[in-house]
C-alpha positions in Angstrom: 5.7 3.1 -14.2 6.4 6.3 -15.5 10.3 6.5 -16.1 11.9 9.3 -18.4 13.6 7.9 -21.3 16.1 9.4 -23.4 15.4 11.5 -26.6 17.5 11.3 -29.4 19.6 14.7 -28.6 20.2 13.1 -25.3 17.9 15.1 -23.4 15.3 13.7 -20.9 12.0 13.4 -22.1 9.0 12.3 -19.2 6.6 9.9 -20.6 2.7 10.2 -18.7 -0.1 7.6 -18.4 -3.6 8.3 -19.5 -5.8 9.6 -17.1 -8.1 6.0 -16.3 -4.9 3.5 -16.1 -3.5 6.0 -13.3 -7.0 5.7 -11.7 -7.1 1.8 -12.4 -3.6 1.6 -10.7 -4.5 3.7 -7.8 -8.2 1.8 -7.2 -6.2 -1.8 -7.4 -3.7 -0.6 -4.8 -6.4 0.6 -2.5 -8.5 -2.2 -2.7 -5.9 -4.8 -1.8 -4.8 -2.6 0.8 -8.3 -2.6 2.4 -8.6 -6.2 2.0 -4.9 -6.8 3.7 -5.9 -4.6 6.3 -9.6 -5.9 7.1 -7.8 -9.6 7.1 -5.2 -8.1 9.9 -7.7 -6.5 11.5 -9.6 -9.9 12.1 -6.8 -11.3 13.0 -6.5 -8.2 15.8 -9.8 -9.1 17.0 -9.0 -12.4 17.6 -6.2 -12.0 19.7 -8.2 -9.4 22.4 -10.4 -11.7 22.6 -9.2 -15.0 23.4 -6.7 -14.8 27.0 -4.3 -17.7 26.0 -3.2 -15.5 23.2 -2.1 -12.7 25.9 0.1 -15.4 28.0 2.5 -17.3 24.8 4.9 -15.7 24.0 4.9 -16.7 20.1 1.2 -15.0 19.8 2.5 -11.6 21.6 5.2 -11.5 18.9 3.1 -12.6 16.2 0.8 -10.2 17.3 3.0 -7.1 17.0 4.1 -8.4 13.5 0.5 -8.1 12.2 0.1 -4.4 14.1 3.5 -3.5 12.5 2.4 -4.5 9.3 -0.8 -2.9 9.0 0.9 0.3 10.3 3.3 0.0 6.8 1.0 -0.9 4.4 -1.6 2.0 5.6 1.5 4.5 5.0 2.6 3.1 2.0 -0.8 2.7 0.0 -2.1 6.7 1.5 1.5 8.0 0.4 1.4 6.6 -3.0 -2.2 7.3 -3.7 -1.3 11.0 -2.4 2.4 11.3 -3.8 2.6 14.4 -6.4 4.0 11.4 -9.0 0.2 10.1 -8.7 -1.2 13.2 -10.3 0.5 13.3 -13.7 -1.2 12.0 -16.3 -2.1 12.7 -19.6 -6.1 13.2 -20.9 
């Protein structure tokens, strides 16, 4: 990503991306997240609608897992598409 590197008078010097390879990155990570979350979401439906999924154990738990996970990767992909690190780029 964008790490500072060292100049040759030891001082910190921030390197920035172009412009459309920020974009790119930020359009890749939203898509997959989309995709992860559409595929979880299936996976939701399935569960309300089917009762033996309600009475084992294993598919209750299961079933949290998936909720839990969409929950993180929503936060995670909106907080990096929205962090102020997002924004810096070079044009």
């Amino acid at each position: 990503m964008n790490q500072p590197s060292v100049s040759h008078n030891g001082s910190l010097v921030s390197t920035r991306e172009p412009y459309h390879v920020a974009v790119t990155k930020n359009m890749i990570v939203l898509a997959l997240g989309l995709t992860i979350n559409s595929i979880n979401g299936m996976l939701v439906h399935t569960f309300s609608k089917h009762q033996i999924f309600y009475t084992t154990p294993r598919y209750i738990l299961f079933i949290h897992l998936v909720i839990n996970d969409m929950i993180q990767l929503t936060r995670s992909w909106q907080w990096s598409a929205t962090s102020p690190s997002a924004f810096h780029y070079d044009m």
